[in-house]
Backbone as JSON Lines, residues from 0, in Angstrom:
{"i":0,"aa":"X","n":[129.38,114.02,90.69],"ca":[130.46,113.43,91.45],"c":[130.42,111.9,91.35]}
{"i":1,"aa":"X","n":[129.26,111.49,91.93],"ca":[129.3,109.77,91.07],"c":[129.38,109.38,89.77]}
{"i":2,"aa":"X","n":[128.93,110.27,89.04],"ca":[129.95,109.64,87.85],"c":[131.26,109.71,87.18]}
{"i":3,"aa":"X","n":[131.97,110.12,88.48],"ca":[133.36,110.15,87.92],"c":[133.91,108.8,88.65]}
{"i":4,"aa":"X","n":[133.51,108.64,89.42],"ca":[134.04,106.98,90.19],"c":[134.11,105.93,89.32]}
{"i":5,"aa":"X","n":[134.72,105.29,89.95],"ca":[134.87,103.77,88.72],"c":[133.53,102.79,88.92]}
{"i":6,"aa":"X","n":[133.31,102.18,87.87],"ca":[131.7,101.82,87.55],"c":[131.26,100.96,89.31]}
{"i":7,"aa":"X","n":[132.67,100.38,89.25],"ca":[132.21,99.44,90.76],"c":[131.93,99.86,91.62]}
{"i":8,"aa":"X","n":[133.03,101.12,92.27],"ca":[132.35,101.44,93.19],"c":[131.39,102.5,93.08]}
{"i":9,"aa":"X","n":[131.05,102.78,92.11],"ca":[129.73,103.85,91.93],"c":[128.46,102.53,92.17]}
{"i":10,"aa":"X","n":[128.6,101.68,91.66],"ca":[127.78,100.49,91.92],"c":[126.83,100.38,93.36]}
{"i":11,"aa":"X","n":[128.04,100.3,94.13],"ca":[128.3,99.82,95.14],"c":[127.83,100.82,96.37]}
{"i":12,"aa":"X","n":[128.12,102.3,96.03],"ca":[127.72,103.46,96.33],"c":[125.86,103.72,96.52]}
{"i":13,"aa":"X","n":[125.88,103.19,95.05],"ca":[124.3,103.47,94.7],"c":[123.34,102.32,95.51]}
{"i":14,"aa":"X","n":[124.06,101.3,95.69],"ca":[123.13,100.28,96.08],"c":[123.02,100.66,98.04]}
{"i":15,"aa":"X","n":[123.75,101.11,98.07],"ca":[123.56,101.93,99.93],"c":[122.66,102.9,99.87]}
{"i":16,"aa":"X","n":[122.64,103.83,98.98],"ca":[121.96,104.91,98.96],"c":[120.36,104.16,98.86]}
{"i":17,"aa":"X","n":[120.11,102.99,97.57],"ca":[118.89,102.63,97.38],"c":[118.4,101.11,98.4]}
{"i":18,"aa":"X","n":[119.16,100.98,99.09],"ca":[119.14,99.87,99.66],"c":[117.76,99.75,100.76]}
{"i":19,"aa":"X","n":[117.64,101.25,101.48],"ca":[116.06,100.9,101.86],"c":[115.22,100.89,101.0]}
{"i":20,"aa":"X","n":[115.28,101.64,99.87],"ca":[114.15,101.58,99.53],"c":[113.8,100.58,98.8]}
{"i":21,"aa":"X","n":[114.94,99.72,98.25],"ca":[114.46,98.52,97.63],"c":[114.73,97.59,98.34]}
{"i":22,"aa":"X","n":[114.3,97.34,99.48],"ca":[114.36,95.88,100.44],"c":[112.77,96.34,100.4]}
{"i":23,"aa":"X","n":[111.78,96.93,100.15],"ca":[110.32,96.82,100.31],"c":[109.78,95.89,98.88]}
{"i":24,"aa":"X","n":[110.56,95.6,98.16],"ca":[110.46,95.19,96.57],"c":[110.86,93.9,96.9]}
{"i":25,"aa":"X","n":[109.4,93.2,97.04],"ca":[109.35,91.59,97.31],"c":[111.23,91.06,96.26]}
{"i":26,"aa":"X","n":[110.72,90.8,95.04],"ca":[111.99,90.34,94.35],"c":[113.13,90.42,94.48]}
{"i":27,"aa":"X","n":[113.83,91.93,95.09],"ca":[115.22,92.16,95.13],"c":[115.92,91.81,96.53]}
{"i":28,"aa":"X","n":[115.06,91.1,97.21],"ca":[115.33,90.56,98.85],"c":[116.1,89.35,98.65]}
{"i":29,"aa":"X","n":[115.99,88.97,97.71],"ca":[116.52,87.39,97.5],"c":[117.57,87.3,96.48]}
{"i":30,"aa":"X","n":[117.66,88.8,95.9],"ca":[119.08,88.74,94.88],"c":[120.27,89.09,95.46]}
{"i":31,"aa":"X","n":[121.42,88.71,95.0],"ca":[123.11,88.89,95.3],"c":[123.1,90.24,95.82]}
{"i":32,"aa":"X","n":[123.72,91.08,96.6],"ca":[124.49,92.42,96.87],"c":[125.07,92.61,95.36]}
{"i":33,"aa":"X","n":[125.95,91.57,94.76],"ca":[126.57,91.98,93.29],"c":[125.37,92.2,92.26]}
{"i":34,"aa":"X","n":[124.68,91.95,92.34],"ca":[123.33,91.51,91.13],"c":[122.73,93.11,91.52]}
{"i":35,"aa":"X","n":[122.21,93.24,93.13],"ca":[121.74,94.72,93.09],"c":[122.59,95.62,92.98]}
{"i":36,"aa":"X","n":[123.6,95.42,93.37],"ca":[124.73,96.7,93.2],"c":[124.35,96.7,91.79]}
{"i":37,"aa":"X","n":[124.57,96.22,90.69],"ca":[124.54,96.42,89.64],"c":[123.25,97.13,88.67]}
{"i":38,"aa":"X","n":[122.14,96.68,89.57],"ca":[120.75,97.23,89.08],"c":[120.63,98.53,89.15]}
{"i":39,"aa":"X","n":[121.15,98.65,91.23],"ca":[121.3,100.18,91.37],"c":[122.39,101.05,90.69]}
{"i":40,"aa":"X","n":[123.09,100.95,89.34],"ca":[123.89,101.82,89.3],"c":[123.32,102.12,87.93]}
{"i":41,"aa":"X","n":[121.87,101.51,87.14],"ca":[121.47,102.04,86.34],"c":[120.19,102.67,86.4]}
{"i":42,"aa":"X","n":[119.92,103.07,88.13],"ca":[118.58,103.77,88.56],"c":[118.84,105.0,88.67]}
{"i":43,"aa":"X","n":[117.73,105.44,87.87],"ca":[117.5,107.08,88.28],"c":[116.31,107.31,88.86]}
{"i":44,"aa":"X","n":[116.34,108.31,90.05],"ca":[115.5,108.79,91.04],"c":[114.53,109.78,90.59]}
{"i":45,"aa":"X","n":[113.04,109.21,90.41],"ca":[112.68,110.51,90.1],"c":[111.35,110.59,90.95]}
{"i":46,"aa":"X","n":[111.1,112.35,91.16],"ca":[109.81,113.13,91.85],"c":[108.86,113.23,90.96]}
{"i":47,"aa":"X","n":[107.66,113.26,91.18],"ca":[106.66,113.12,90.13],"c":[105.81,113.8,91.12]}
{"i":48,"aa":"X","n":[105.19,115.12,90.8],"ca":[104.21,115.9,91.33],"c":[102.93,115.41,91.15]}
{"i":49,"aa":"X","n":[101.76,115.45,92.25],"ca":[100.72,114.96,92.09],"c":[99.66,115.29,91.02]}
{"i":50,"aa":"X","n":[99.35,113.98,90.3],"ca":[98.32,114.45,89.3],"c":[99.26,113.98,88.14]}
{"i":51,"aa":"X","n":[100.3,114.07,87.93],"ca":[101.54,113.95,86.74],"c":[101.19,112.23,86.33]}
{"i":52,"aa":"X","n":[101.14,112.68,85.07],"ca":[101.29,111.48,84.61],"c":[102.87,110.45,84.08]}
{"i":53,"aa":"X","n":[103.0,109.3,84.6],"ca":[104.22,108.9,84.27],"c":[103.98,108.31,83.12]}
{"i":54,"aa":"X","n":[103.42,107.72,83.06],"ca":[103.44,106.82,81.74],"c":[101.42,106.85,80.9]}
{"i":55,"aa":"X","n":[101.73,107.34,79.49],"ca":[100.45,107.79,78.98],"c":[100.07,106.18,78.12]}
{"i":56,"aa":"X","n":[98.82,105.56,78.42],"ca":[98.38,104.65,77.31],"c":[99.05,104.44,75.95]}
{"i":57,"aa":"X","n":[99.73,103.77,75.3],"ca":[99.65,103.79,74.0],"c":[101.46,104.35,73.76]}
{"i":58,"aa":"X","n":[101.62,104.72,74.69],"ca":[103.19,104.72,74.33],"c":[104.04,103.64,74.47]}
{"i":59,"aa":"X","n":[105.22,103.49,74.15],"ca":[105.99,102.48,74.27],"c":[106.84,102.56,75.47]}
{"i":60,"aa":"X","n":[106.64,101.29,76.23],"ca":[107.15,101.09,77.72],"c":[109.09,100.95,77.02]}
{"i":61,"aa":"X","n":[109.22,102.45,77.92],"ca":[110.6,102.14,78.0],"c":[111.73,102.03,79.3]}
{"i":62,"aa":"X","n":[110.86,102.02,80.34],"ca":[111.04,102.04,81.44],"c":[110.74,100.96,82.76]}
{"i":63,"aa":"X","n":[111.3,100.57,83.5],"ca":[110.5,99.95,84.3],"c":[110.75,100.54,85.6]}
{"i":64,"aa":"X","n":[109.83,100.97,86.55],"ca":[109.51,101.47,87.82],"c":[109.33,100.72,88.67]}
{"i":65,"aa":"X","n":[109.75,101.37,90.04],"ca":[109.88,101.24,91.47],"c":[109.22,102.24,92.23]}
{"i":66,"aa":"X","n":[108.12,102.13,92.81],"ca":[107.24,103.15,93.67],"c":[108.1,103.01,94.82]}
{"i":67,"aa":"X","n":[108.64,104.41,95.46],"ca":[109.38,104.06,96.73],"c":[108.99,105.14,97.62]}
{"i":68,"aa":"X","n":[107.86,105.8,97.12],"ca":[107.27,106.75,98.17],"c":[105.9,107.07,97.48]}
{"i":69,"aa":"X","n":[104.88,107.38,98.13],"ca":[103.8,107.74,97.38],"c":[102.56,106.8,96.97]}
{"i":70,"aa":"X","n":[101.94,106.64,96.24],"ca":[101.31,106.12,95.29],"c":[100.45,106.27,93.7]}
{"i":71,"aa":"X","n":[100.75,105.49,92.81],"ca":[100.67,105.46,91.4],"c":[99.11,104.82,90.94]}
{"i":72,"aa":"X","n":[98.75,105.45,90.45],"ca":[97.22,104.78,89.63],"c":[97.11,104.55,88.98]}
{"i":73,"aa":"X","n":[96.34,103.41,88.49],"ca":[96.03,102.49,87.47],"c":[95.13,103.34,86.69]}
{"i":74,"aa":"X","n":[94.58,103.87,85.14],"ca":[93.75,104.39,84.53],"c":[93.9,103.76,83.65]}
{"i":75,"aa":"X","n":[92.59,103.24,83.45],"ca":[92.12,102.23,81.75],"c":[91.71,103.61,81.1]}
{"i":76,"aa":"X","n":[91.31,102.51,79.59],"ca":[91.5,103.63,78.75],"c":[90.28,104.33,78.63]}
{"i":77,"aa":"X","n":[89.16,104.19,80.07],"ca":[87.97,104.86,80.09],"c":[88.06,105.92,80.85]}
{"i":78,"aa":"X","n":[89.33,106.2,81.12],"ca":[89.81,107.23,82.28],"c":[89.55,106.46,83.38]}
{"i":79,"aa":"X","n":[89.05,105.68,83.86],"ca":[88.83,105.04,85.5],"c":[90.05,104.89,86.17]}
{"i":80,"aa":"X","n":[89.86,105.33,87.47],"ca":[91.2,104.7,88.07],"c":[90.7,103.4,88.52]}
{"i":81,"aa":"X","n":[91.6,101.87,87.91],"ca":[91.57,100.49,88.35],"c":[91.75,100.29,89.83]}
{"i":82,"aa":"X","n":[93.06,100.52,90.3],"ca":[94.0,100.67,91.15],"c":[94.89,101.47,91.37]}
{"i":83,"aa":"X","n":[95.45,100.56,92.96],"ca":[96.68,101.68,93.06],"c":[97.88,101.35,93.45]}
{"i":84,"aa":"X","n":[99.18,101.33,92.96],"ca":[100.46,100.54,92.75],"c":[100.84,100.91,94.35]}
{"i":85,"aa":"X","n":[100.77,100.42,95.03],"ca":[101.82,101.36,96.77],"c":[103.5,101.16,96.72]}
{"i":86,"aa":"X","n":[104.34,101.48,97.83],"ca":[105.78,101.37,97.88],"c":[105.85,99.88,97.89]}
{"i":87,"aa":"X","n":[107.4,99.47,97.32],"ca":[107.57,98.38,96.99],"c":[107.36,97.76,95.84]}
{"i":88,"aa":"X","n":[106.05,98.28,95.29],"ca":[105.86,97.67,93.94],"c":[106.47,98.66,92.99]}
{"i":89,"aa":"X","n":[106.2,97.42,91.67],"ca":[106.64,97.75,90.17],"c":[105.71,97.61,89.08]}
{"i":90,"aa":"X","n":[105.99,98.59,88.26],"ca":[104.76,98.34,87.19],"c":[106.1,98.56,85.47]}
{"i":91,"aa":"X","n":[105.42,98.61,84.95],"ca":[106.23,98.78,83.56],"c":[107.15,97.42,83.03]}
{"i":92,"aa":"X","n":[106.67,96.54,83.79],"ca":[107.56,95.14,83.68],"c":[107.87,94.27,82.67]}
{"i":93,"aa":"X","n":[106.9,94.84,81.48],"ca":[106.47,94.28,80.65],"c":[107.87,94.54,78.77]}
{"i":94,"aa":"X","n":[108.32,95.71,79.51],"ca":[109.02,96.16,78.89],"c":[110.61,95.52,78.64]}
{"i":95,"aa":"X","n":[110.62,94.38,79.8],"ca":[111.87,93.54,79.64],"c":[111.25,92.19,78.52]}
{"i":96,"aa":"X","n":[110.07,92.01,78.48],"ca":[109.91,91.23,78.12],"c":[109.56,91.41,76.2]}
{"i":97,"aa":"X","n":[108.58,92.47,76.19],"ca":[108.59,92.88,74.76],"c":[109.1,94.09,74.2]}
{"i":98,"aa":"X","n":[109.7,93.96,72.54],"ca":[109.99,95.35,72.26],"c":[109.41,95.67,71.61]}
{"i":99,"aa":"X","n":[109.17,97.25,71.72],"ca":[108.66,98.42,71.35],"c":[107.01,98.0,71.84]}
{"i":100,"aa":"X","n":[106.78,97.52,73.14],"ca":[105.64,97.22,73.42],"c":[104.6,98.61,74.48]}
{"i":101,"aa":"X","n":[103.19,98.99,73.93],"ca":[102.61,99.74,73.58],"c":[102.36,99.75,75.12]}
{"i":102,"aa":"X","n":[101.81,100.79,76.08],"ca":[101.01,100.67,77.35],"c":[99.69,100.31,77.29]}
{"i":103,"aa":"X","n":[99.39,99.29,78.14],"ca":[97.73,99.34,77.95],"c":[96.93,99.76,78.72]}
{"i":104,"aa":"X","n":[98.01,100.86,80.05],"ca":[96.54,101.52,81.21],"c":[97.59,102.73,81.03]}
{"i":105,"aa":"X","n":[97.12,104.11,81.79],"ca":[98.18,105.43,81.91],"c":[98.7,104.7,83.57]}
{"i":106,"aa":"X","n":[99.94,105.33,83.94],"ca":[99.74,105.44,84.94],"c":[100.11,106.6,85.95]}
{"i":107,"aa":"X","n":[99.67,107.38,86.83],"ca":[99.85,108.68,87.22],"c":[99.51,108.53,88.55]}
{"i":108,"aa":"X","n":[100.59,109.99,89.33],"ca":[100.94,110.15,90.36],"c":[99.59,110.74,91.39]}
{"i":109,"aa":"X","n":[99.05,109.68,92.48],"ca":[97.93,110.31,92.95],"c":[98.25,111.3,94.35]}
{"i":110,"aa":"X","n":[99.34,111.34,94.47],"ca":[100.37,112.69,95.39],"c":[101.97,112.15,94.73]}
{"i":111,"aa":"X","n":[102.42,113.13,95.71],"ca":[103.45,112.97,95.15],"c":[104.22,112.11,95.1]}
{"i":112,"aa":"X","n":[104.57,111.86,94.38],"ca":[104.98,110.12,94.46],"c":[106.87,110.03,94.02]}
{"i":113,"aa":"X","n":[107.51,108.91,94.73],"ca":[109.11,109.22,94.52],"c":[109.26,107.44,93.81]}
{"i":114,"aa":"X","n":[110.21,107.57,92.69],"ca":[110.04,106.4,91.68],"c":[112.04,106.18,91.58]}
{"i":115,"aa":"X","n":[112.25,105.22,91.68],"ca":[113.47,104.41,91.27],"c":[112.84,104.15,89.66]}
{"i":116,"aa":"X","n":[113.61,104.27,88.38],"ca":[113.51,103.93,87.34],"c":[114.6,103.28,86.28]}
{"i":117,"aa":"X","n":[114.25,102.48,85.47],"ca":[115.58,101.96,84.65],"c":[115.08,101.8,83.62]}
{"i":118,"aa":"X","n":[116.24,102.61,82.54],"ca":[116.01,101.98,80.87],"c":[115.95,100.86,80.63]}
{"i":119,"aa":"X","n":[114.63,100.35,79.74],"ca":[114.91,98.84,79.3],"c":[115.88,98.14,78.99]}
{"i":120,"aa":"X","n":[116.83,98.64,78.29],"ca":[118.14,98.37,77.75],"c":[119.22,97.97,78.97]}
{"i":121,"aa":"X","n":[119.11,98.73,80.21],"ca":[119.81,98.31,81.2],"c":[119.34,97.12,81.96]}
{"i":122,"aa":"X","n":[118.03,97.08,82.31],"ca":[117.53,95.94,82.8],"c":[117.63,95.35,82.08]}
{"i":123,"aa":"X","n":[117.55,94.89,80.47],"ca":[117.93,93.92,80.13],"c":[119.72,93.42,80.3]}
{"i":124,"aa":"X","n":[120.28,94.13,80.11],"ca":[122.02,93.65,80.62],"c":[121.96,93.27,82.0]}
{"i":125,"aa":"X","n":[120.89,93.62,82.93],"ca":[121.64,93.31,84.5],"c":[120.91,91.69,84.12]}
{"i":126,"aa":"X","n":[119.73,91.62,83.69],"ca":[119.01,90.27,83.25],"c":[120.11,89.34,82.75]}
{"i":127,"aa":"X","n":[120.43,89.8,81.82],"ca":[121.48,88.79,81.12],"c":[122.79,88.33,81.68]}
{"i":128,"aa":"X","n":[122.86,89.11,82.87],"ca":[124.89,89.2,83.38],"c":[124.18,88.41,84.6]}
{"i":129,"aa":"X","n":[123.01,88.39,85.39],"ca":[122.84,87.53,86.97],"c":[121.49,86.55,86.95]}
{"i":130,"aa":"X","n":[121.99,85.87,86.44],"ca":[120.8,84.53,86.5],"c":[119.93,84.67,87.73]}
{"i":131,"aa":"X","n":[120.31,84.79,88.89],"ca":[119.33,84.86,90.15],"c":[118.76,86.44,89.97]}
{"i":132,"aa":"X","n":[119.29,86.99,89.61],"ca":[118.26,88.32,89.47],"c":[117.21,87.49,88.43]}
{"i":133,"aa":"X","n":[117.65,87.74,87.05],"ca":[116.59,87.14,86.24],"c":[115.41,86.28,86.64]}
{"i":134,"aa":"X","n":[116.25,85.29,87.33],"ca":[114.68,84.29,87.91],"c":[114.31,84.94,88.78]}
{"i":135,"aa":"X","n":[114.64,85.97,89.76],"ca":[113.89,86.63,90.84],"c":[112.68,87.46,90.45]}
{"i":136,"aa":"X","n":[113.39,87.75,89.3],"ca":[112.56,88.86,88.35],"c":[111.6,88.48,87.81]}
{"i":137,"aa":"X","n":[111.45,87.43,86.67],"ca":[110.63,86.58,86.16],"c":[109.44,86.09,87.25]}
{"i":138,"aa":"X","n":[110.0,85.18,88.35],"ca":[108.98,85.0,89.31],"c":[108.01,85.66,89.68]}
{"i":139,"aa":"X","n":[108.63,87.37,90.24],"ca":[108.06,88.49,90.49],"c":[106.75,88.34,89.41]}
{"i":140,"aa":"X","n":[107.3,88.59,87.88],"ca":[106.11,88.75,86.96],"c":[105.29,87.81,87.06]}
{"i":141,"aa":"X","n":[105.92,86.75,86.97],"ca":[105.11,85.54,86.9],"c":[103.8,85.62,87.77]}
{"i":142,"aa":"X","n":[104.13,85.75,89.33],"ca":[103.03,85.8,90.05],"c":[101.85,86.94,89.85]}
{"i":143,"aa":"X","n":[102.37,88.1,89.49],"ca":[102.06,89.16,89.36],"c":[100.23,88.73,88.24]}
{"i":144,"aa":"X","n":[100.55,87.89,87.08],"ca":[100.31,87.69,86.01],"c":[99.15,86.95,86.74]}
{"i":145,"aa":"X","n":[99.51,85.48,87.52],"ca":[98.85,84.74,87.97],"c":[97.45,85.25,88.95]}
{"i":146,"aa":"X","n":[98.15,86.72,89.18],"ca":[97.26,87.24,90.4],"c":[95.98,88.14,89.84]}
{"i":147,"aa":"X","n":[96.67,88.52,88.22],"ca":[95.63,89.06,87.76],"c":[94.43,88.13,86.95]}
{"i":148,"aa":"X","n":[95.49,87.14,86.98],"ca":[94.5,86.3,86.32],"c":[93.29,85.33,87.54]}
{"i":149,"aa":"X","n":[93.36,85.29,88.56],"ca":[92.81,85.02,89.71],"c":[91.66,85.72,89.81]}
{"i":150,"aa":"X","n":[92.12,87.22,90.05],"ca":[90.91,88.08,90.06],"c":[89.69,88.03,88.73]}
{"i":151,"aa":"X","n":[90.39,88.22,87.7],"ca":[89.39,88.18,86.64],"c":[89.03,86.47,86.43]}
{"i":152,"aa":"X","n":[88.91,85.78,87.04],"ca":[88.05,83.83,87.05],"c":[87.05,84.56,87.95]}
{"i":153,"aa":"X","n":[87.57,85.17,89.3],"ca":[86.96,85.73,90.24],"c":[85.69,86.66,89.73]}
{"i":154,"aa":"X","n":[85.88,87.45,88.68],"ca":[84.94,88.47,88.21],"c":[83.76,87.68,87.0]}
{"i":155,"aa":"X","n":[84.56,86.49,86.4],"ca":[83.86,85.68,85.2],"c":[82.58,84.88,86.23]}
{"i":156,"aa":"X","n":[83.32,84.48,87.23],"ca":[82.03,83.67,88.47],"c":[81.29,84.36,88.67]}
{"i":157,"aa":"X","n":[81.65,85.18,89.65],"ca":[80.63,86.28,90.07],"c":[79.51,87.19,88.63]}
{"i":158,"aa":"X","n":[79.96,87.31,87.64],"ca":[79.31,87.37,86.5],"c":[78.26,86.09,86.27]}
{"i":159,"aa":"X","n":[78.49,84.84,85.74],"ca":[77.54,83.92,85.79],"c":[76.79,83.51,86.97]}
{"i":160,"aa":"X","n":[77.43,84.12,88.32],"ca":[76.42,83.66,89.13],"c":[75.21,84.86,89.49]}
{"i":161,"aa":"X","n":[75.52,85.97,88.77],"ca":[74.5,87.36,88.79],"c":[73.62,86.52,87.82]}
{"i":162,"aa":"X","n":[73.76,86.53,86.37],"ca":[73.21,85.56,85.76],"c":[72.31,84.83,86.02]}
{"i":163,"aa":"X","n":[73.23,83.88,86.5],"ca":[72.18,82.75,86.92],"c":[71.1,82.88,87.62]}
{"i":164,"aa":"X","n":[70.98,83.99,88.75],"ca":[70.41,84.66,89.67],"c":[69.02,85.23,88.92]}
{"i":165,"aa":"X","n":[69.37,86.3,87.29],"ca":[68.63,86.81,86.7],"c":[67.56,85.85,86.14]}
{"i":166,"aa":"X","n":[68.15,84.79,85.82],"ca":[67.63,83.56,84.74],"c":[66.25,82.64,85.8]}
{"i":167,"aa":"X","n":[66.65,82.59,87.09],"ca":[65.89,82.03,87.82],"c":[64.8,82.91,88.39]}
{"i":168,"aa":"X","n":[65.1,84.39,88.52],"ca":[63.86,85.08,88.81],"c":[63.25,85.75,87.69]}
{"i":169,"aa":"X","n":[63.73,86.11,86.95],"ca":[62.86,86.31,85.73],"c":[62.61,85.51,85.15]}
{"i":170,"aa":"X","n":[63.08,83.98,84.18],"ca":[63.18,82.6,83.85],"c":[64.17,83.2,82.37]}
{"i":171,"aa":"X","n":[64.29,81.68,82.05],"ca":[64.89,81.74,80.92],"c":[65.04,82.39,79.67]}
{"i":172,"aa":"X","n":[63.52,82.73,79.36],"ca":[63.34,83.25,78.0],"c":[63.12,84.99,78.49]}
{"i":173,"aa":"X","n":[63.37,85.38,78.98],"ca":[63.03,86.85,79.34],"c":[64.36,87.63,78.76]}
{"i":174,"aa":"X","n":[64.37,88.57,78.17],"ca":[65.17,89.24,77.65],"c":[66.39,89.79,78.13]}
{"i":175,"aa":"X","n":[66.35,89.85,79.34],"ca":[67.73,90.29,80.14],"c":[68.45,89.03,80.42]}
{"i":176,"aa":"X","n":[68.12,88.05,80.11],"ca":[68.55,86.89,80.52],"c":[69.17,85.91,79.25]}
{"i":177,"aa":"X","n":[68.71,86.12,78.27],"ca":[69.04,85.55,76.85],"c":[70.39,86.08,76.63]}
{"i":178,"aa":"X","n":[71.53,84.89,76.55],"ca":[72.72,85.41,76.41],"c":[73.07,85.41,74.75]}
C-alpha cells in the first residue's frame, strides 16, 4: 500500500512511522524533517533472530544499519565478541564512504534484535541531495573514528606502562622484557 503513494508523501509517511526510533540516533536529531523524510523512505525494517548473523567478515558492506531494538555484536576475526552496538547506534558506515569495501569484524544479533537499514546507493543520493544531513553524517563518523582511536592510545599506554613495570622488576636484559 505505501508504495503506491506518491514518493512525497510515502516519504513523509515513513518518517512518522520511524520517527521514534530514529530520534535515539545522535546524528538524525539535528537534520531537516525534509532530509529525514527522505532517508526514511529508503529504510527497510528488518527482525533478525538471535544468534543471526547480519553482516559476515569479508563481505562487501552494502548496507548501512540502525539498531532500534535489541543489541548487535562486534566479532573479530578470532571469533571474540569486541563489543556491543545498543539502540540508537549505527554500524556499516563505512560503506558510504568506500566502494566495494570488505567487512573487517562479523556482526550478529545477540537477541533479537530490530534494524532500520539502507542500500548504499540510497544513502549515497540522500548524502548528495541534503548538505546538513551529509555533515550530520560525516560528524557522526568522524567522532565515531576519533573514539576508536582514543581507546586504542589508551591500550598502546597501558601496554608500555605493563612494560615498563616488567623492565623494572625483572631489569632490562631479561628476556620478557627485550623488545
Amino acid at each position: 500500500m505505501m508504495d503506491e503513494l506518491p514518493s512525497q508523501l510515502r516519504n513523509e509517511c515513513l518518517s512518522h512511522v520511524y520517527l521514534q526510533q530514529l530520534e535515539v540516533t545522535p546524528f538524525l536529531r539535528e537534520c531537516s524533517e525534509v532530509s529525514k523524510a527522505a532517508f526514511c523512505g529508503s529504510l527497510v525494517p528488518q527482525v533478525v533472530p538471535a544468534k543471526d548473523y547480519i553482516v559476515v567478515q569479508t563481505e562487501v558492506l552494502e548496507r548501512f544499519y540502525i539498531v532500534t531494538a535489541g543489541l548487535v555484536e562486534v566479532i573479530n576475526n578470532k571469533g571474540m565478541i569486541c563489543r556491543s552496538i545498543p539502540v540508537g547506534s549505527f554500524f556499516n558506515e563505512k560503506c558510504a564512504f568506500f566502494d566495494n569495501e570488505l567487512a573487517a569484524v562479523s556482526y550478529r544479533a545477540k537477541g533479537d534484535v530490530e534494524l532500520l537499514s539502507i542500500h548504499r546507493e540510497d544513502l549515497l543520493n540522500v548524502l548528495d541531495s541534503y548538505i546538513e544531513f551529509a555533515t550530520e553524517f560525516v560528524l557522526a563518523c568522524q567522532k565515531r573514528e576519533e573514539q576508536k582511536q582514543e581507546k586504542l592510545d589508551e591500550a598502546e599506554a597501558l601496554y608500555r606502562r605493563a612494560m615498563e613495570g616488567f623492565e623494572t622488576t625483572l631489569g632490562p636484559t631479561h628476556e620478557d622484557t627485550v623488545a
